[in-house]
LUMPA-995080 format. One record per residue (C-alpha): residue in one letter; x, y, z. Coordinates in Angstrom, 3 decimals, m for minus. Each point is the difference from the previous one (the first is absolute). Example, Ala and Ser with C-alpha at 12.3 -4.5 7.8 and 13.67 -1.06 7.14 Angstrom:
2
{a, {12.300, m4.500, 7.800}} {s, {1.370, 3.440, m0.660}} 
This chain:
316
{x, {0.000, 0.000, 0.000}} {x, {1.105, 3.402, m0.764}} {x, {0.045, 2.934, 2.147}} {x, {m1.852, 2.856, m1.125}} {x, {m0.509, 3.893, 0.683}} {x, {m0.261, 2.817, 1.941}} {x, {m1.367, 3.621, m0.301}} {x, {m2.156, 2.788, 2.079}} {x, {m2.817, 0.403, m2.156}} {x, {m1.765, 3.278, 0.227}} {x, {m3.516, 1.524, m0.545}} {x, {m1.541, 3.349, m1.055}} {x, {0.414, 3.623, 1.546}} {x, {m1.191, 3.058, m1.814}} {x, {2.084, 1.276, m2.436}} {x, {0.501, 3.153, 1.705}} {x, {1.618, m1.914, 3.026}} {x, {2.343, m1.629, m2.384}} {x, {1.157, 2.868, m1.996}} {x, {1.184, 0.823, 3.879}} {x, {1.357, m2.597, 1.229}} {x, {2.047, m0.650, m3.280}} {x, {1.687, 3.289, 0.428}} {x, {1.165, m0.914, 3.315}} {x, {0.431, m3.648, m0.963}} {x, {3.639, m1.247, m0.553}} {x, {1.658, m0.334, m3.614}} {x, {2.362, m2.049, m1.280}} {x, {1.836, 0.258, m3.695}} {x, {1.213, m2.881, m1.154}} {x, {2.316, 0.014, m3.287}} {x, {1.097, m3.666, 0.561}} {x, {3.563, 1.045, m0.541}} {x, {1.146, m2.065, 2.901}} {x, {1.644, m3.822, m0.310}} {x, {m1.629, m2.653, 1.903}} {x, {m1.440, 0.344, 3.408}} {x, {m2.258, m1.905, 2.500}} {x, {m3.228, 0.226, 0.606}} {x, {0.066, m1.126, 3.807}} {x, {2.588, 1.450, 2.173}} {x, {3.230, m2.759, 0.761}} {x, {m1.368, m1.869, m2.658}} {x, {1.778, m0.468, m3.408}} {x, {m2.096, 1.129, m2.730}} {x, {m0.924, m2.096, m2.861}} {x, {1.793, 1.714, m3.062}} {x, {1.012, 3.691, m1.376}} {x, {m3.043, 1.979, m0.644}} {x, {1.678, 1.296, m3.053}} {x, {0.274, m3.065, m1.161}} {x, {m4.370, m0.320, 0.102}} {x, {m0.284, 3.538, m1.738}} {x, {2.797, m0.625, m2.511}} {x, {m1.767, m2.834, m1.296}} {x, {m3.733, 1.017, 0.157}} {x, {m2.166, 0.699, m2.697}} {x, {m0.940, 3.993, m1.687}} {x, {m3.372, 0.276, m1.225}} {x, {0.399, 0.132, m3.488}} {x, {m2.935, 2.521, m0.478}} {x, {m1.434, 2.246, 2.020}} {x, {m3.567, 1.617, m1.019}} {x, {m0.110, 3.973, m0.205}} {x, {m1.809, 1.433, 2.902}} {x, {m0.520, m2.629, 1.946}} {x, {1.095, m0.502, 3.605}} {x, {3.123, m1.415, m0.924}} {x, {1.146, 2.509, m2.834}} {x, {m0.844, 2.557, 3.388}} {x, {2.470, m2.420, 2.076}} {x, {2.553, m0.117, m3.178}} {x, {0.178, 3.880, m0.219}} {x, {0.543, 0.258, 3.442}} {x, {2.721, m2.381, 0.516}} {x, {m0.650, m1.571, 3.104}} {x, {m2.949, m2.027, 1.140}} {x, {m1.372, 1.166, 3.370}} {x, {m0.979, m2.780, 2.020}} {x, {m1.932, m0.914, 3.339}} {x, {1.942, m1.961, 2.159}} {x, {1.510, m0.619, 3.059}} {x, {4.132, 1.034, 1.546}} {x, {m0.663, m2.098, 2.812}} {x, {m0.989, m3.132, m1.220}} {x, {2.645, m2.992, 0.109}} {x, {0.795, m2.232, m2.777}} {x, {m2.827, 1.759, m2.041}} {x, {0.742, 3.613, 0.527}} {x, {2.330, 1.397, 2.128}} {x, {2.403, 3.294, 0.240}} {x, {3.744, m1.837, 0.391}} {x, {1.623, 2.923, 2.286}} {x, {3.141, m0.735, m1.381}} {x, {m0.440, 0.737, m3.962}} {x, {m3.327, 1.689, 0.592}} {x, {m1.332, m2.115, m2.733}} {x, {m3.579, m1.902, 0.300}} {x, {0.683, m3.911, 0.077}} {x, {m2.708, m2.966, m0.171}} {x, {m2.610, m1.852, m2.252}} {x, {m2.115, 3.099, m0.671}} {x, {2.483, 2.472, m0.636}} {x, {1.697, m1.766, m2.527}} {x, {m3.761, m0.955, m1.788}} {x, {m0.067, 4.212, m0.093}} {x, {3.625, 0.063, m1.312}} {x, {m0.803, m2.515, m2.571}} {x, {m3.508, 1.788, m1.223}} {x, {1.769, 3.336, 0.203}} {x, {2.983, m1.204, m2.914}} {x, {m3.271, m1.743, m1.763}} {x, {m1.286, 3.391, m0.357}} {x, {2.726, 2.565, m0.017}} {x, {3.250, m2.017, m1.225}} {x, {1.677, 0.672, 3.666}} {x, {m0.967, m1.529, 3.080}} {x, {m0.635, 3.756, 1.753}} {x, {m2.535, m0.226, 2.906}} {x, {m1.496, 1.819, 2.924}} {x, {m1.643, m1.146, 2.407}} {x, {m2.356, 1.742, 2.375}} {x, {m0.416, m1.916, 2.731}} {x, {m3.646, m0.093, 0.262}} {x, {m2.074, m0.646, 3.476}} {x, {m2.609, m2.584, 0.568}} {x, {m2.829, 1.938, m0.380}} {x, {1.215, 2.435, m2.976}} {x, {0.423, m2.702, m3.014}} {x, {m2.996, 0.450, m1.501}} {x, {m0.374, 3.725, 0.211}} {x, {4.001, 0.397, m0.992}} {x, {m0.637, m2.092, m3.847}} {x, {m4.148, 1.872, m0.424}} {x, {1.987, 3.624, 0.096}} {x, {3.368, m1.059, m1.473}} {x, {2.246, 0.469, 2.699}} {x, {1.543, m3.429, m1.063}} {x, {m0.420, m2.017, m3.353}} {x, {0.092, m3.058, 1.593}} {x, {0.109, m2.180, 3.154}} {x, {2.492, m2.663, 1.038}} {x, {m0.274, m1.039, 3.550}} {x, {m2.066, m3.846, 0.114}} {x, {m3.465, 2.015, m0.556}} {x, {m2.250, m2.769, 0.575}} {x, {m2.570, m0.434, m3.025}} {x, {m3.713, 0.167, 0.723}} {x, {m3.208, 0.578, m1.444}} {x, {m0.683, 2.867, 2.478}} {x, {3.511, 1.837, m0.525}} {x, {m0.307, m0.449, m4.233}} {x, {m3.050, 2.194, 0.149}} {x, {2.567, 3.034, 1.202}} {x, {2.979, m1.676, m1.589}} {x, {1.300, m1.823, m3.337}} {x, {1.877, m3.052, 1.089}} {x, {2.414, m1.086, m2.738}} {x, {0.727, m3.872, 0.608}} {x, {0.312, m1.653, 2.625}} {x, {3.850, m0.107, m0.125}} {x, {0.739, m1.999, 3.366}} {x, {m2.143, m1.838, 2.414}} {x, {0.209, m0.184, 4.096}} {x, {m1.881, m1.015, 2.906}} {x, {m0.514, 1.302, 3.441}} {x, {1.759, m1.285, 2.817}} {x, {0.666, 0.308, 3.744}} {x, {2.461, 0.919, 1.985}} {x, {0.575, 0.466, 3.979}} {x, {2.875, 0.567, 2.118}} {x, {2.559, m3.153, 0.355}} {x, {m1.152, m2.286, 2.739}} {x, {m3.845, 0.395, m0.228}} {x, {m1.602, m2.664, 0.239}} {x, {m3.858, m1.184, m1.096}} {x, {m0.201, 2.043, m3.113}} {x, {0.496, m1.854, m3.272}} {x, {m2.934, m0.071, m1.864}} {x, {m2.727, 3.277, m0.852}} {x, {m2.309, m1.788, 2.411}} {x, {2.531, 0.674, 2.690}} {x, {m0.658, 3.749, m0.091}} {x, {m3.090, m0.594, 1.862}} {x, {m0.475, 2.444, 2.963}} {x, {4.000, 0.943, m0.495}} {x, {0.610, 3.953, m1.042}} {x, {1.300, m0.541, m3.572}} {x, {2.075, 3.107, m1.661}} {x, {m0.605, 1.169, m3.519}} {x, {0.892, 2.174, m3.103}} {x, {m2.576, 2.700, m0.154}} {x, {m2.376, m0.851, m3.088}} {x, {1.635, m3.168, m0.923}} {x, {m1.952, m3.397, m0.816}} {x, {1.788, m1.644, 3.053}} {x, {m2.954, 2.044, 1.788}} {x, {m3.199, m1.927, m1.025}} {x, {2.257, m3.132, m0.015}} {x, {0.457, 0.414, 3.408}} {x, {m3.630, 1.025, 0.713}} {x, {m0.976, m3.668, m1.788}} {x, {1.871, m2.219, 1.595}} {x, {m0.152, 1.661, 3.386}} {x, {m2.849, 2.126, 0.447}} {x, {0.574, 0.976, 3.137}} {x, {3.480, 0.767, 0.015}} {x, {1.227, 3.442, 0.843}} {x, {1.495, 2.151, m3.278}} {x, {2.475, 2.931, 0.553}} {x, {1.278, 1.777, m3.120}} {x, {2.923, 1.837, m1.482}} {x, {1.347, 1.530, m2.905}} {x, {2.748, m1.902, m1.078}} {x, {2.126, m3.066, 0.720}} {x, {2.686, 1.176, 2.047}} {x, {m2.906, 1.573, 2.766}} {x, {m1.600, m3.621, m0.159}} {x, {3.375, m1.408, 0.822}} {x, {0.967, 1.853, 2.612}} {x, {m3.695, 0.335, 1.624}} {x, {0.457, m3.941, 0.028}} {x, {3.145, 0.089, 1.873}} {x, {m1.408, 2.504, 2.276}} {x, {m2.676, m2.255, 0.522}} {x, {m2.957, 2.159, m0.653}} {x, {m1.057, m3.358, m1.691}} {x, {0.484, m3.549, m0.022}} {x, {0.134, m0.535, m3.567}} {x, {0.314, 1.548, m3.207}} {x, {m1.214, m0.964, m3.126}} {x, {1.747, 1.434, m3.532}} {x, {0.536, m1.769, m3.225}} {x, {3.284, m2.719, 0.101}} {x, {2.839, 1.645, m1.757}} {x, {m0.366, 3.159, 1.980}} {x, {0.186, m2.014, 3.127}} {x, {2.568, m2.505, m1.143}} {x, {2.290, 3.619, m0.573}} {x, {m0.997, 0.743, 3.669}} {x, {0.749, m2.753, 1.677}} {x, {3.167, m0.578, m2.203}} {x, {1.668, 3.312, 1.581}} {x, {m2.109, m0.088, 3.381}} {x, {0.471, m3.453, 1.318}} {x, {m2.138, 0.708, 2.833}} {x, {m3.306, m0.562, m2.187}} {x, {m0.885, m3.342, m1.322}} {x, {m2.678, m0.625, m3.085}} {x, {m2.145, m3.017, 1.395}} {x, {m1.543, m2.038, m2.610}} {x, {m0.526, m0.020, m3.541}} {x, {m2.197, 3.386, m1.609}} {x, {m3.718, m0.518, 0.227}} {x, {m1.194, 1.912, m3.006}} {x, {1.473, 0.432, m3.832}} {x, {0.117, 3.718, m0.895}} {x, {0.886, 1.010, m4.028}} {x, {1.699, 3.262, 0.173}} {x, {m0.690, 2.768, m2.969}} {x, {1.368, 3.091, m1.779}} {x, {m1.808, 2.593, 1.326}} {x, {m0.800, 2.463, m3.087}} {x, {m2.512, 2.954, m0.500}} {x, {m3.312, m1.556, m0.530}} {x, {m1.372, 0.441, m3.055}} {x, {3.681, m0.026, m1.781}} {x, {m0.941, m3.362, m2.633}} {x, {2.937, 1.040, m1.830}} {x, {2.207, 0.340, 2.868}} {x, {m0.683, m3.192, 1.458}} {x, {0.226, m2.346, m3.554}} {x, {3.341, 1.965, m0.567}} {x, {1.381, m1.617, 3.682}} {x, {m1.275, m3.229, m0.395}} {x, {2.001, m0.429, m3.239}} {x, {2.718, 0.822, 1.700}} {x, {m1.011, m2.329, 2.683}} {x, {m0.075, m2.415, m2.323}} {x, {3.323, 1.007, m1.622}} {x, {1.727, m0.114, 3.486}} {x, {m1.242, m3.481, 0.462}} {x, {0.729, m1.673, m3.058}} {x, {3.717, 1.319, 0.182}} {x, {0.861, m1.001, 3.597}} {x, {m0.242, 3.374, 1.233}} {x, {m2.892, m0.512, 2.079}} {x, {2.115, m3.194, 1.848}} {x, {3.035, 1.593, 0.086}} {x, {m1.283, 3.065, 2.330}} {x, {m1.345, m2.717, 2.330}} {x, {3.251, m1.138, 0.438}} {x, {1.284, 3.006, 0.667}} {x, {m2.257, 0.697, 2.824}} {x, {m2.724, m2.492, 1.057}} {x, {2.666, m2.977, m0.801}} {x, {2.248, 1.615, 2.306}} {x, {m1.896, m1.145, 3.063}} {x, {m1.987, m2.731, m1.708}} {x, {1.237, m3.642, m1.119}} {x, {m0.231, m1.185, m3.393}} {x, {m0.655, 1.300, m3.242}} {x, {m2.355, 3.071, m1.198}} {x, {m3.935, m1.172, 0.021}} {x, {m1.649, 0.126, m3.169}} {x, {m1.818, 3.726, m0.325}} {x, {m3.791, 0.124, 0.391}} {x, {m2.077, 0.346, m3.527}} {x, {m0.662, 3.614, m1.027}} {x, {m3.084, 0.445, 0.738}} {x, {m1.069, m2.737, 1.841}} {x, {m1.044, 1.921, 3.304}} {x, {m3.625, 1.356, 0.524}} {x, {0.643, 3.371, m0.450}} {x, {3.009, m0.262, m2.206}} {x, {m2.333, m1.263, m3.359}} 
């Protein structure tokens, strides 16, 4: 069995709370100019990112006025993301650049586009993704946006690209939590507006939810013990516990989540154009090759096969 996927998945806030929280909101360029790197810190990284963009594909046309031509004539694609997120998006202090599985998917659409693998990312909040892509703060989203039905009537979801499944974690040494139905009666911590919310409410109605904003305020409201578990999607746990060794994952994940591209709704064009290059990255051994890189780094064995375009409600 293959381990899958992480992410903080976010949901709407008006656009005018966006456009204000994206000024204050921390940016990152980055030109990819940097050799090879790793996507977890201590651990070696799977390959020279220059290496990935060297070899990936350039759109061989791009449409006149269309969101892309707007992205080409600009020269870098602005992206939602996260700087804090290990082995899918994460700020390395040393070379400043932003390592993992997502940022190199944004590196890899941004040459597909432009012909240089020129990025920024704004690194979005949980509640502001939606609002940040309807008023064009960003042109798209990278950071494991969960596909739904509910979210693609804000959103355009191009693929799924990756799949994952919640998980849960508690401090090292707990005992009698392994299983959802475990969470019974226990205070269980969450990201704010995440799926791992009604998954906890179904398999333990009566369990206590607490919420936060991102992953690093779960982890360390765990280890304060403001709750006895916490449940997030595997590979940002298995990056957790890999450089906290005082939190263990118990169990196997409970649920399969397909994560998505988030794109402007309504954008047709947009989202065909980044499924063929899905598809492109795929075919060529792109797609398994940025696994390694990041994902692999932690995880055993060799990349999973990619989830079908298109296959997730919500993704059609």
């Amino acid at each position: 069995m293959v381990r899958t996927l992480p992410g903080l998945r976010r949901t709407a806030v008006t656009a005018l709370a966006a456009l204000s929280l994206a000024g204050l909101a921390a940016c990152s360029s980055d030109d990819d100019s940097s050799s090879s790197s790793s996507a977890v810190p201590g651990a070696p990284g799977g390959g020279d990112k220059a290496d990935l963009t060297a070899s990936a594909p350039v759109a061989a046309n791009i449409p006149a006025g269309s969101t892309m031509d707007k992205i080409k004539k600009r020269g870098q694609l602005i992206v939602g993301g996260s700087l804090d997120a290990p082995l899918l998006s994460q700020q390395n202090p040393a070379t400043k650049k932003v390592e993992g599985l997502d940022a190199d998917f944004g590196r890899l659409l941004a040459k597909y586009i432009i012909g240089k693998p020129e990025v920024k990312i704004v690194n979005s909040a949980s509640e502001t993704r939606e609002a940040l892509l309807s008023n064009g703060t960003v042109d798209v989203v990278f950071q494991t946006y969960s596909i739904t039905p509910e979210r693609a009537k804000q959103v355009a979801f191009a693929g799924p690209y990756y799949s994952s499944g919640l998980v849960i974690a508690t401090k090292k040494g707990e005992t009698g939590i392994t299983r959802p139905e475990d969470l019974k009666g226990k205070t269980v911590i969450a990201g704010a507006n995440t799926p791992a919310i009604p998954a906890i409410k179904k398999a333990a109605p009566d369990a206590k939810i607490v919420t936060f904003g991102s992953d690093p305020e779960c982890v360390q409201a765990l280890k304060q013990g403001r709750g006895q578990a916490y449940v997030q999607d595997e590979a940002v746990l298995l990056a957790s516990a890999k450089q906290d060794p005082s939190i263990q994952i118990q169990g196997k994940p409970f649920t399969s989540d397909p994560y998505g591209i988030g794109l402007k709704h309504g954008d047709a064009q947009m989202k065909q154009f980044v499924n063929e290059w899905l598809k492109s990255i795929q075919a060529s051994g792109l797609w398994a090759k940025v696994w390694k890189n990041s994902i692999g780094t932690v995880v055993q064995g060799e990349a999973p096969q990619p989830p079908a375009i298109g296959s997730a409600p919500g993704s059609e």
